[in-house]
C-alpha positions as CSV (number, residue, x, y, z in Angstrom):
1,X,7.4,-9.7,17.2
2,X,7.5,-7.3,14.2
3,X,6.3,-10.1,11.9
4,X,3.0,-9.8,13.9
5,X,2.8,-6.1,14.1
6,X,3.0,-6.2,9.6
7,X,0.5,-9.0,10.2
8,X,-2.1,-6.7,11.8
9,X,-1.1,-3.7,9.2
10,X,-1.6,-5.6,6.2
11,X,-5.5,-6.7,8.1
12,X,-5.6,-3.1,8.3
13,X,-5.0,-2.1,4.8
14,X,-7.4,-4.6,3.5
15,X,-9.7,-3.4,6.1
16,X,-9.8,0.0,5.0
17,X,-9.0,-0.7,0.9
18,X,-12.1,-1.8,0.9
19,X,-14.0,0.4,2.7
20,X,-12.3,3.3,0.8
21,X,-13.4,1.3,-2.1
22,X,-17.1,0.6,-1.2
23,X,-17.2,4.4,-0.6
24,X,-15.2,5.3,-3.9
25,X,-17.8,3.3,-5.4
26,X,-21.3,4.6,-3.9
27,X,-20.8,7.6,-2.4
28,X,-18.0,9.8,-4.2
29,X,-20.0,10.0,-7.4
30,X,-23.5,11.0,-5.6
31,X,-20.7,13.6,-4.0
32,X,-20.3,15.5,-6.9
33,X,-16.8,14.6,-7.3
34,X,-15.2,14.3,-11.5
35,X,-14.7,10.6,-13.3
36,X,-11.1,12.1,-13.1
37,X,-10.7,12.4,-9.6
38,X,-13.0,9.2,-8.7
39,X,-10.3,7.0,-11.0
40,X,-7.7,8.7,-9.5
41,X,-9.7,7.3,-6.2
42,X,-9.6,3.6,-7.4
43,X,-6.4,3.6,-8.5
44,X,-5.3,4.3,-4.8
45,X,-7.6,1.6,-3.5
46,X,-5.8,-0.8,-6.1
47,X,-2.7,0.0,-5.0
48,X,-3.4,-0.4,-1.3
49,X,-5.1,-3.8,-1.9
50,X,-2.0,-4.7,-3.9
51,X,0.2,-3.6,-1.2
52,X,-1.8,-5.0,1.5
53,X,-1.7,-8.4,0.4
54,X,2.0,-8.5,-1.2
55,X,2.5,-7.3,2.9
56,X,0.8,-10.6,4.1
57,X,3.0,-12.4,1.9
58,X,6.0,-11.4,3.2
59,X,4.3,-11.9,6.4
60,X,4.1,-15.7,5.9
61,X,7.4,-15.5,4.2
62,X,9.2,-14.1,7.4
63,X,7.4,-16.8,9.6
64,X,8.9,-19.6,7.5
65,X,12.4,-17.9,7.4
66,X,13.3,-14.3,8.4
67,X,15.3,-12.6,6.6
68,X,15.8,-8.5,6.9
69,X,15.2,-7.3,3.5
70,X,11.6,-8.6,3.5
71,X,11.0,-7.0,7.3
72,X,12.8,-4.3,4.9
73,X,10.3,-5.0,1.7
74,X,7.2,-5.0,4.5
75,X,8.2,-1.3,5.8
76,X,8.7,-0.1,2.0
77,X,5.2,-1.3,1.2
78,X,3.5,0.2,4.3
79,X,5.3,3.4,3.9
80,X,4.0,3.3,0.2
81,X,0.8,3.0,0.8
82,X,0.5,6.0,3.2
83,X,2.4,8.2,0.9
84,X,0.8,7.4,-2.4
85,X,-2.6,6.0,-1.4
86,X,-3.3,8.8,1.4
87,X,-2.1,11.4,-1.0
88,X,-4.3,10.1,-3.7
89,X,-7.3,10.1,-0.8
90,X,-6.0,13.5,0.9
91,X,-6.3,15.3,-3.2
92,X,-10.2,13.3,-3.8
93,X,-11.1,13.9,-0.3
94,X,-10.0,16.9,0.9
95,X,-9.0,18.8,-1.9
96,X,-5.5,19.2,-1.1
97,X,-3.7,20.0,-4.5
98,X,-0.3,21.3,-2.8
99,X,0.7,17.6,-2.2
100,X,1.0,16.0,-5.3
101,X,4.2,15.5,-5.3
102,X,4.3,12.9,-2.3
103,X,2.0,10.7,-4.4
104,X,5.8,9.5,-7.0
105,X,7.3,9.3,-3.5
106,X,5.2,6.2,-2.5
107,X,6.0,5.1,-5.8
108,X,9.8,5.0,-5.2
109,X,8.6,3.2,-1.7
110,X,7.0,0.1,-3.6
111,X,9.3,-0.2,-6.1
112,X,12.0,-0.2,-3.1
113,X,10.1,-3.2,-1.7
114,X,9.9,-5.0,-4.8
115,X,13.3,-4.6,-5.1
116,X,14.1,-5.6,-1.4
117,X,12.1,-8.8,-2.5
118,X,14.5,-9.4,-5.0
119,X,17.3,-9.1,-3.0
120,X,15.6,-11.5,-0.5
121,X,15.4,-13.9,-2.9
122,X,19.3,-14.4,-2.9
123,X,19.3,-15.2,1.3
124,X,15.1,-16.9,1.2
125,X,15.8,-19.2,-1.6
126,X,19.1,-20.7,-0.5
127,X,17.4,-22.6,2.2
């Protein structure tokens, strides 16, 4: 059951990476908004696409064998996303500069999923 509710996020995260990106891309510079910020922009987008698809891995991972660290992998990448890709959008977007320092947070969050990959790996590959 929880595989197919990280099935429908990472649709979602693809959905919206690229319409965050298709508007990062056309409509952000015609905004007024700095090359600093519209980088900073894209580099979100990146990371959610990144995210988004590692999350549809694991995905197809759990259906073939489920293991908890990558149910535990899936959450660190979703939880990553909204911390360091909505921050990055919340700054661009809305101008709020008092947040910055949730944007490392999501950081830790996908390097925690990578690393509950690894661990995976120990339990995933044995079979």
């Amino acid at each position: 059951m929880l595989v197919n509710i990280w099935f429908y996020v990472a649709a979602l995260l693809g959905l919206t990476a690229t319409a965050l990106g298709a508007y990062g891309a056309h409509g952000l510079g015609a905004s007024g908004v700095s090359a600093e910020l519209i980088g900073a922009f894209n580099t979100g987008v990146q990371y959610q696409f990144y995210h988004g698809l590692a999350l549809l891995l694991m995905v197809l991972a759990l259906r073939v064998k489920p293991v908890k660290t990558l149910h535990l992998a899936a959450a660190f990448f979703t939880l990553g996303t909204l911390l360091f890709s909505g921050s990055i959008y919340a700054l661009v977007l809305l101008g709020t500069k008092g947040i910055g320092f949730i944007t490392p947070l999501g950081g830790v969050c996908f390097m925690a999923g990578w690393l509950s990959v690894l661990l995976a790996g120990r339990t995933w590959l044995r079979s």
